[in-house]
N, C-alpha and C positions, 0 to 999 in steps of 0.2 A: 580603734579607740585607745585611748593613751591610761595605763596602766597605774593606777597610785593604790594598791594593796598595801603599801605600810603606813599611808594616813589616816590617820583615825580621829582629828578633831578639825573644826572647823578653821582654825587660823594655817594648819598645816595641808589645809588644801588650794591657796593662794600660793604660800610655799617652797610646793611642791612646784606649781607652776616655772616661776621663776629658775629652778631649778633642774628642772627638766621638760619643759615643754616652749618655754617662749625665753627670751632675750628678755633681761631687766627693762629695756628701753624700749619696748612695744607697745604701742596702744592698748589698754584695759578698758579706761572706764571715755563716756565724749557726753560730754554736756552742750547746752547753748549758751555760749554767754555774750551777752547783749545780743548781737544779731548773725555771731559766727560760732560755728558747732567748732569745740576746743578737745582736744584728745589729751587724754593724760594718759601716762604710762603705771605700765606692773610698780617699777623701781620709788614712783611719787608715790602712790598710793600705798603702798609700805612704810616710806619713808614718814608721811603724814601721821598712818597710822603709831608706827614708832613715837610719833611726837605726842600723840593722844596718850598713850602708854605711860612714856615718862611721865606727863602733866600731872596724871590721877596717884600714880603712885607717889610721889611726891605729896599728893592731898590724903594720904595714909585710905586709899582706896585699894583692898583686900581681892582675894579670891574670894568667890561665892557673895560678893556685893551686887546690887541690884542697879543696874542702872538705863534710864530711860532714853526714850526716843519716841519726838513726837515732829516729826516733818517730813518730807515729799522724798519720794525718791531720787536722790542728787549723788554724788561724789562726798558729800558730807557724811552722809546714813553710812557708807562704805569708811571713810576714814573709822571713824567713831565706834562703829561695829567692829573690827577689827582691831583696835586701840585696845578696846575695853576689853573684849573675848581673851587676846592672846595672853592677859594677864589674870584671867579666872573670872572675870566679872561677869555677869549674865545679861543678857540684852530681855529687856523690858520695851518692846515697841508698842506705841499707843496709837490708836486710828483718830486719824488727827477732825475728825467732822464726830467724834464723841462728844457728849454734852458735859458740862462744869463738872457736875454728881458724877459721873461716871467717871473722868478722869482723877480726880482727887482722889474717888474709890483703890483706883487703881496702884496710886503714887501710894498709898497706906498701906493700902495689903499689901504690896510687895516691899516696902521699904525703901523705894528708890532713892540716891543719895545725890546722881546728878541727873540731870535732865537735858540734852540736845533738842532744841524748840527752832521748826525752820522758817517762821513768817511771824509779823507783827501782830495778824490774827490773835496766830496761836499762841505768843507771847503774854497777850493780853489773859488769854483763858487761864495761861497757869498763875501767873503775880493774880489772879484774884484768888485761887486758892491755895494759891505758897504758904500763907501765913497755915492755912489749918493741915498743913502737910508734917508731921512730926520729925521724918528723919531727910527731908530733901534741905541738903547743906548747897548744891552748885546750881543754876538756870544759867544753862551754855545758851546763847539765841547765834545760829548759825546765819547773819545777815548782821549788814552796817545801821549805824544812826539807831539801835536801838536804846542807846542811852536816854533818850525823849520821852523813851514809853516809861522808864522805870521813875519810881518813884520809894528812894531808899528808907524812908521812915518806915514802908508799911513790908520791909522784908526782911526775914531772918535770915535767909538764904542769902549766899555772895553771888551776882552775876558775871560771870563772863565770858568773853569774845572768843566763839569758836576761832573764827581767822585768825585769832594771834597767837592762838594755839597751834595752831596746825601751819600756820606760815612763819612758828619761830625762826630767827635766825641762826645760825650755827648748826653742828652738827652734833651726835648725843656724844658723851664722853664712854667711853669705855667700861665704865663702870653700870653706867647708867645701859650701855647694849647688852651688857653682859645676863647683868639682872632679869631683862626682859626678853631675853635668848631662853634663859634658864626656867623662865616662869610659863614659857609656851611649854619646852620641851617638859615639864611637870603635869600639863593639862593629862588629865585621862580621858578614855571615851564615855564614860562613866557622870565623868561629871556634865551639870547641868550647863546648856549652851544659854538658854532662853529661855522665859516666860511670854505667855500668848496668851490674852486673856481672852474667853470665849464667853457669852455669856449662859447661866441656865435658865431652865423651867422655873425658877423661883423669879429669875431676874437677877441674880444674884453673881456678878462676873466671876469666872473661875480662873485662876492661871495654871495654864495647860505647861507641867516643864517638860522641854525636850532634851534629852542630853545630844551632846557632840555627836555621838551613836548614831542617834536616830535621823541625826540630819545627815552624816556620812554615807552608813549605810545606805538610807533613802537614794541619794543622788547615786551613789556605786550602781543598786541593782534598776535603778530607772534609767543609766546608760546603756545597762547591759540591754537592757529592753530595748531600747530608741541608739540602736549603736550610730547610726549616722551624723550623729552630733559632734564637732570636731572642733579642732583650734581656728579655724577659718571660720566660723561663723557669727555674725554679728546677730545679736540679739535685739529690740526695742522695749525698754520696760516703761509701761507707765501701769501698769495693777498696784496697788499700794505695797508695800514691803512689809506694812505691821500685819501682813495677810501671809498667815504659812505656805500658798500657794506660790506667789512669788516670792517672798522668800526662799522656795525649795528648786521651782519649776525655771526662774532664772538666772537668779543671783549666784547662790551655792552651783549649780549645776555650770554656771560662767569660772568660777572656780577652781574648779576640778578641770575642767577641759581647757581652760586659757583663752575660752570667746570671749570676743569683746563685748559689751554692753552700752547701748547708747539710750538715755533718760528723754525720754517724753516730757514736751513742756507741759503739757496738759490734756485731761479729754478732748475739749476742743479742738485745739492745734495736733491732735495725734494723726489726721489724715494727711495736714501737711508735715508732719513729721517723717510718716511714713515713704510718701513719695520721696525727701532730702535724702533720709537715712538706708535707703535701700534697706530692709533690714531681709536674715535670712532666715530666723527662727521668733517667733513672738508667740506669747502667754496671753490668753486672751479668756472672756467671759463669753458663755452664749451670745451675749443681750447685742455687744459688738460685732460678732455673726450674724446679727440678725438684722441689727439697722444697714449691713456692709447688701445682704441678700434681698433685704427690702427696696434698697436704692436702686441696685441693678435691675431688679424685675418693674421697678417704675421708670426707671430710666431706657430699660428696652424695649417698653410696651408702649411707651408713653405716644399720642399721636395715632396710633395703628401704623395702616400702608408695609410698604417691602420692607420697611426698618424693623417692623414689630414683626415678622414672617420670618425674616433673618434669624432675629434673635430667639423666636422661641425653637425653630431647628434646629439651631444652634446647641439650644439646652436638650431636646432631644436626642439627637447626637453624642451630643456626649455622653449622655445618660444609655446608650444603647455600646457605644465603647467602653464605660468602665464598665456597665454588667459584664460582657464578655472577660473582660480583662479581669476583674475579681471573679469569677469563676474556672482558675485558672487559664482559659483559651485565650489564642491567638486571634486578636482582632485578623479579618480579611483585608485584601486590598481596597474595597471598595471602600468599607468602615473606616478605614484609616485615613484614606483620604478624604472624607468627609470631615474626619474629625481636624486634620490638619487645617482644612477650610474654616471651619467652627474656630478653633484656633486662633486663625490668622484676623478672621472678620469681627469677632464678639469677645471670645474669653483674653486675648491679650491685651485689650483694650480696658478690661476690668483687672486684671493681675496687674498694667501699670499703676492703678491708684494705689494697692498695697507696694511698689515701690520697683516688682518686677520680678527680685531673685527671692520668693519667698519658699523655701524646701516643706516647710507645713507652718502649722500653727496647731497650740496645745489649748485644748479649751477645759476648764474647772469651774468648781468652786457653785455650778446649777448645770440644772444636764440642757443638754445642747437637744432641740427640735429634731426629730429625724429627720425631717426637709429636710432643715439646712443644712444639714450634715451632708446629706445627697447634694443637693445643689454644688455645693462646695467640690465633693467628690467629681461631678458632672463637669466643673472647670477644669482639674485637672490641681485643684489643691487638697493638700492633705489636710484634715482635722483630725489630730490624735483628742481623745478623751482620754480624762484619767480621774479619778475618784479618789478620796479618802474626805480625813477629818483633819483640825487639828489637832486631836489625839493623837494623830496615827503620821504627823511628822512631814506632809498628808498622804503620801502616794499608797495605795492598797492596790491601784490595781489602773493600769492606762494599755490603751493600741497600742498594738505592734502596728509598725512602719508600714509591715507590707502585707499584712492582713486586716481588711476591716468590714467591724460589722456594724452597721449604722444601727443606733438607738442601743447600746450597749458601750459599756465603763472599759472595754480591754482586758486585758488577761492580766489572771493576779503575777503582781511582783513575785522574783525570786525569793528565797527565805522566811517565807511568812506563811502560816496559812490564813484562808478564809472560810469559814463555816453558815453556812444558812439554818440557823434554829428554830424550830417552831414557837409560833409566837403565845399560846397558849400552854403545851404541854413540855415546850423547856426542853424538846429531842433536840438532838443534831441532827438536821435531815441530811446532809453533806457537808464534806470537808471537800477544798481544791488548793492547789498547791501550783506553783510555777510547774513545776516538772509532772503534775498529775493530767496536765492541760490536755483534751481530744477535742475536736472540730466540733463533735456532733454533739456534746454533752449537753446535757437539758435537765434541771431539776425543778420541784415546786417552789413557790416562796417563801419568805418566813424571816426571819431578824438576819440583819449581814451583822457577824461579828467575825473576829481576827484577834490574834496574834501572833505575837514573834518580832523581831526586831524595832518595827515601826510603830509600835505602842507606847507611849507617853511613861515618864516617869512616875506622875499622879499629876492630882489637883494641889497649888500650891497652896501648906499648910489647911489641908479640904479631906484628912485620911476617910471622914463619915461618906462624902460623893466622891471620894477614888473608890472606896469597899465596892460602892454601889456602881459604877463604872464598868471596873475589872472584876471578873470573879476570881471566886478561890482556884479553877484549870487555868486563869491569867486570860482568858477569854474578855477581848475588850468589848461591850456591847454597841453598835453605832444609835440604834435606834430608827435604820434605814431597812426598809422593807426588799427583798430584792432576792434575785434567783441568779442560776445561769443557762445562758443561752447559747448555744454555739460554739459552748465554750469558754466564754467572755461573761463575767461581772455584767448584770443587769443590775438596775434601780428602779424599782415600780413603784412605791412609796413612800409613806413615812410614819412611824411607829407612834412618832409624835407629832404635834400641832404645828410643829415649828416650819414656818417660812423661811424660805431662802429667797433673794430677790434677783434678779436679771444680772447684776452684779456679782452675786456668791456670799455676801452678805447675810447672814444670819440672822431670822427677829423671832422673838417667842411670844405670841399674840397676849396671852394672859398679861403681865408686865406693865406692855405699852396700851392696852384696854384698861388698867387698873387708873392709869395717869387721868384718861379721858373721863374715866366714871367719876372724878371727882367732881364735875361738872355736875351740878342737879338737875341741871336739864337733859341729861342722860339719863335713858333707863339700865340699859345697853348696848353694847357695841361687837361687832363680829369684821377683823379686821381682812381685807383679802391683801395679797402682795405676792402670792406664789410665783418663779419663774418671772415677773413683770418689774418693771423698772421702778416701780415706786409704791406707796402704798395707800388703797383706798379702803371703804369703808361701808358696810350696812349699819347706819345709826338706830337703835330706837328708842326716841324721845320717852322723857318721861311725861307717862299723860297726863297726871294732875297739874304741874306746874306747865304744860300745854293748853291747855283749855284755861287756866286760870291768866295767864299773858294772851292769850287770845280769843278767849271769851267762847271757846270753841263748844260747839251744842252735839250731844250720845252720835246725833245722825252723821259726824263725822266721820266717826269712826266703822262707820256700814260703807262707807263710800266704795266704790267695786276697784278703783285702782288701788294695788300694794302701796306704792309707794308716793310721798305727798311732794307736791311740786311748787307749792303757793312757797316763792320766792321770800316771805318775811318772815317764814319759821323756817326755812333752810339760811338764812341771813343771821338770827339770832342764835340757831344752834352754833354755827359758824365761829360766832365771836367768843364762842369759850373754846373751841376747838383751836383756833389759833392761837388762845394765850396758853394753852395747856400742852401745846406741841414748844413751850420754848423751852419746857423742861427735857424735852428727849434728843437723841442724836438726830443728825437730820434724814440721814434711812428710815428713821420710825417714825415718823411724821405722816400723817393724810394728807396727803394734796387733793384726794377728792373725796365726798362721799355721797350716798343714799339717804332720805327720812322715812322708812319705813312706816307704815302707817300705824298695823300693829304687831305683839312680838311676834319672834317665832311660834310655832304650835308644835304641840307633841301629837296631836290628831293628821296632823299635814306631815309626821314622818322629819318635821328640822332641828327636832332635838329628845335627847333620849328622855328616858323617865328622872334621869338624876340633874336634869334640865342643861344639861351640857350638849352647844349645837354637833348636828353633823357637819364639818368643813367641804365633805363630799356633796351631799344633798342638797346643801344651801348652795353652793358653787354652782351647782349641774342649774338647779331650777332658777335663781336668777341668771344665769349667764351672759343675756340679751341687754341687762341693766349693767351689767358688771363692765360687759366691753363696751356699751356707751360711757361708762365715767371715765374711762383711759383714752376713749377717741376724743372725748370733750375736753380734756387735759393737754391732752397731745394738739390739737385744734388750736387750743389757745393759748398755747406756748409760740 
C-alpha cells in the first residue's frame, strides 16, 4: 500500500499522486464520449482543475465559499471539485433527482455562489429557482447549446460555459500558479471540505460538514483495512458522488492510491459498461446485488433438465468450498476439483458479465441480504460491507478482505471507537475499537454510537441538532440499532422510522406522509420502502368524503376483506396521489399502494395508545399484500 502520512487535505491527495505514485501522463479519469471510452490523464485533470481555480478567484471567490454541484458523475464533477477545494471553497453536492423545494432550500441555506449543472434537465430546475436564490451570482451548465434554454430577463445570476473554462487556452501565468500553489499549501485538515445535506426527522435538510480530516483520515484507515487496493486498479463509478459513500469509497480512495476510475454512462448501460470496462474494484448497493443474484438463479434454473442440475451443484459446491475455506481449512482434493469444475461450467460464465477481473465489490449505504452475500461468496467473489452515516464521513466500520462474516458490517475502522448504548437507560453496554477486535466477541443491542476522527464537524449553522446529535463525551448518536457479533459490527435495526431504500437513499416517512395528507381524501397513510427499490404505500381513505363520492352504505365497511379493490376509489384516490407526488423527489414518491378498508386498530396491536403505527407489526401482518404491490409494479414495468 502506497504510503502518504504527510497529506492531510483533499486536493493534496491527487497530489501526492502525481508525485509519487504515477507519471503526470497516466490515465486517471475515462469517460464515453460519443461512442469511444477516452482516457484523460493525472496532468489534464490538474491542469483543468488549475483553470477552475484561476476562473473563480478572479470572480473574488474566497476560502470558506460555498459552492454547488448538481450533475452526474463525469470528469467535470472531478475538474470542478478540485478547482474549487484547492482554493478553500467547500463543495456543496446536490442529488440531482431532488425536487424544486428542496433544491433552492439547499442553494439558501448554504449560501452557494456558483453552481456546476450537468444536463438541460437539471438546468431547467435551477433558472426557475435562480431568481429566489439570494446569494447564487454564477450557473456553470457543464454541456453545449445551453444558450436556448436561458432566458436573460428572468436572471440575476450570470451564466456560463463550464467548457470554456476548463478548455481555456494558454497556460496560467506565474503569478496566477503561484497564488493557487500557496492557497492549497494554506488548506488545514481542520478546515471544512464539504457540505452534504442529509435530510431530518422534521423534514428539514441538514448540511452535514465534513472537514478535509474526515475524508482523509477516513480513506487512510479504510486502506489500511482493505490493503489490497493499489495503483493498478481500475475502478467503475456510477453511485452518485453528491452520495458520501461514493464520494469516500471511490473517488477519494482513487485519489490516494492512483486508480483509475472509469464513469458509467448510466443504470441502464452499467451492465454493458461493465463487460467494456473490465473493471477491478466497483462500489455498489444491495439492490444491484440483488438484481445481478436474481438473474443468475433465473437464468440457471430456467427450463429445468441437466442445465438446471448443473447449475444448482454448481452453487452447492461452492458453497461447500468456501465453508471449508473460511473456517480456516484446506479444501481436499476431491473438493477442489469439483469446485474447479463449478468454475469452469457455471461461475465464469457469470463473472464474465461483471467484465471478468473483478478482485471484490464494496457494497453500502442498506445492508446486503445474507443470501446474497453467500451466493456471491459461493462464486468465488468478494462482497466487503461497510457501514456508517454521512455524519461519520461514512466509514465506521467495513470487512476485512480475508475474513468474512456474512450478515454483519466488518470490523471497526482503526482510530475510532464504537459503543453499543442502551437504548432506555443511556449505559454503555460496550466500547470496540480496531485494536480491541477478538473473533468470538458477542454483545446485546442497543444504539450504535462512535467517535473519534470520522465524526462530522456539525450540522451547518444547526448548533440546536448538532447539541442533540453529539453529546457532551463527543459520542455521535447513529440512531441504528445493532450489536456485535464475531467480532464484526452488526445492524439489527433502527432507532428511528427512517427508510433507507435498495439504493442507500434515505426517506423519513413523517415528511413525505404530511405531503400526501394534504389530500382530503386521505385519512392516513403508512409508507413501506425499507430495503426495496421504491416506495409503496397502506392508504386509509378518508371515509366521510368516501361514502359521500360514492354513495357508499355502514355495510361497507363490515366487508371481511381488509383492503378495497373496487378499481374507481383506488382510481380517484390515485389522482391526488399523483399530483401530490410532484412536489417530492422522485425516491419519495409511491409508485404503488393499498386502500385499506379501515384504520389501523389499537385492539389488533397496529398502533400504540398515542396512535402512532408499529412499522414492525403492520409489516409482518400485511406482508402477503405488501409483496404483491412490488410484484404487480415490477410485472408491469
Amino acid at each position: 500500500m502506497v504510503t502518504f502520512n504527510e497529506v492531510s487535505t483533499v486536493p493534496s491527495l491527487l497530489r501526492n499522486v502525481v508525485e509519487n505514485i504515477h507519471s503526470p501522463e497516466e490515465t486517471f479519469l475515462i469517460h464515453k464520449k460519443n461512442t469511444e471510452w477516452e482516457e484523460i490523464s493525472f496532468a489534464t485533470t490538474l491542469q483543468k482543475a488549475d483553470l477552475v481555480s484561476a476562473f473563480f478567484l478572479k470572480r473574488g471567490i474566497v476560502k470558506g465559499d460555498r459552492m454547488g454541484l448538481m450533475i452526474e458523475n463525469s470528469p467535470e464533477y472531478v475538474y470542478y471539485d478540485q478547482g474549487i477545494q484547492q482554493i478553500g471553497a467547500i463543495n456543496v453536492s446536490i442529488y440531482p433527482t431532488l425536487s424544486e423545494q428542496e433544491v433552492e432550500y439547499i442553494i439558501n441555506d448554504s449560501g452557494i455562489k456558483a453552481i456546476l449543472v450537468g444536463s438541460p434537465f437539471l438546468l431547467k430546475k435551477i433558472l426557475k429557482i435562480a431568481p429566489n436564490c439570494r446569494a447564487l451570482a454564477y450557473i456553470v451548465p457543464a454541456f453545449s447549446d445551453f444558450e436556448k434554454i436561458i432566458k436573460p430577463a428572468d436572471l440575476k445570476a450570470e451564466v456560463l460555459s463550464f467548457d470554456n473554462i476548463v478548455n481555456a487556452k494558454g497556460s496560467l501565468s506565474e503569478i496566477e500558479q503561484t497564488l493557487i500553489s500557496g492557497l492549497r499549501s494554506a488548506l488545514l485538515p481542520a478546515d471544512t471540505s464539504s457540505l452534504i445535506y442529509t435530510s431530518g426527522t422534521t423534514g428539514t435538510p441538514k448540511g452535514v460538514m465534513l472537514s478535509h480530516s474526515n475524508f482523509v483520515e477516513n480513506v487512510k484507515v479504510c486502506l489500511q483495512q482493505i490493503p489490497v487496493i493499489d495503483k493498478h486498479d481500475l475502478f467503475l463509478s456510477f453511485l452518485p458522488l453528491s452520495h458520501v459513500f461514493e464520494r469516500t469509497a471511490t473517488y477519494h480512495v482513487c485519489c490516494a492510491q492512483g486508480c483509475k476510475i472509469a464513469y458509467a454512462q448510466s443504470l441502464e448501460l452499467l451492465a454493458k459498461n461493465m463487460a467494456e470496462i473490465k473493471p477491478t474494484v466497483m462500489s455498489c448497493v444491495p439492490r444491484l446485488l440483488e438484481r445481478i443474484h436474481d438473474k443468475a438463479i433465473k437464468s440457471g434454473t430456467a427450463g429445468g433438465g441437466l442445465k438446471a442440475k448443473i447449475f444448482l451443484w454448481a452453487l452447492e459446491t461452492g458453497q461447500k468450498y468456501r465453508n471449508i475455506k473460511e473456517s480456516g481449512k484446506n479444501p481436499g482434493l476431491i473438493i477442489s476439483l469439483q469446485q474447479k469444475a463449478a468454475e469452469k461450467l457455471v461461475f465464469s460464465k457469470i463473472k464474465e458479465k461483471t467484465g471478468g477481473r473483478l478482485k471484490f465489490m464494496i457494497s453500502g449505504g442498506a445492508a446486503l441480504p445474507k443470501n446474497v452475500g453467500e451466493f456471491f461468496g459461493n462464486l468465488g467473489i468478494k462482497i466487503l460491507e461497510g457501514f456508517g452515516l454521512t455524519e461519520t464521513s461514512p466509514v465506521m466500520s467495513v470487512t476485512e478482505y480475508h475474513r468474512q462474516v456474512y450478515g454483519t458490517v466488518g470490523r471497526v475502522i482503526p482510530g475510532i471507537e464504537v459503543g453499543i448504548q442502551h437504548v432506555e437507560s443511556k449505559e454503555i453496554i460496550n466500547i470496540q475499537t480496531h485494536e480491541s477486535f477478538q473473533e468470538d466477541f458477542e454483545c446485546e443491542e442497543g444504539e450504535v454510537i462512535v467517535r473519534g476522527h470520522c465524526v462530522m464537524q456539525g450540522y451547518f449553522n444547526k448548533p440546536a441538532e448538532t447539541a442533540e446529535a453529539i453529546d457532551k463525551d463527543n459520542w455521535f448518536h447513529t440512531g441504528d440499532i445493532g450489536r456485535f457479533y464475531k467480532g464484526n459490527l452488526q445492524i439489527t435495526d433502527r432507532l428511528k422510522n427512517m427508510i433507507v431504500n435498495a439504493y442507500g437513499k434515505n426517506v423519513y416517512p413523517t415528511p413525505v406522509e404530511n405531503i400526501y395528507l394534504k389530500s382530503l381524501k386521505i385519512d392516513s397513510i403508512f409508507l413501506i420502502g425499507d430495503k426495496r427499490e421504491y416506495l409503496t404505500a397502506i392508504v386509509i381513505p378518508n371515509r366521510e368524503s368516501m361514502q359521500e363520492q360514492f354513495k357508499l352504505p355502514e355495510s361497507f365497511f363490515l366487508q371481511p376483506d381488509v383492503f378495497i379493490e373496487d378499481q374507481a376509489i383506488i382510481d380517484w384516490i390515485a389522482l391526488d396521489i399523483r399530483k401530490l407526488s410532484n412536489g417530492l423527489a422522485k425516491f419519495e414518491r409511491i409508485k404503488n399502494f393499498k386502500v385499506k378498508r379501515n384504520p389501523f386498530s389499537m385492539e389488533e396491536g397496529e398502533i400504540t395508545p398515542t396512535l402512532k403505527p408499529k412499522r414492525k407489526v403492520i409489516e409482518r401482518k400485511y406482508a402477503e399484500t405488501i409483496n404483491e404491490m412490488y410484484k404487480v409494479a415490477v410485472e408491469a414495468d
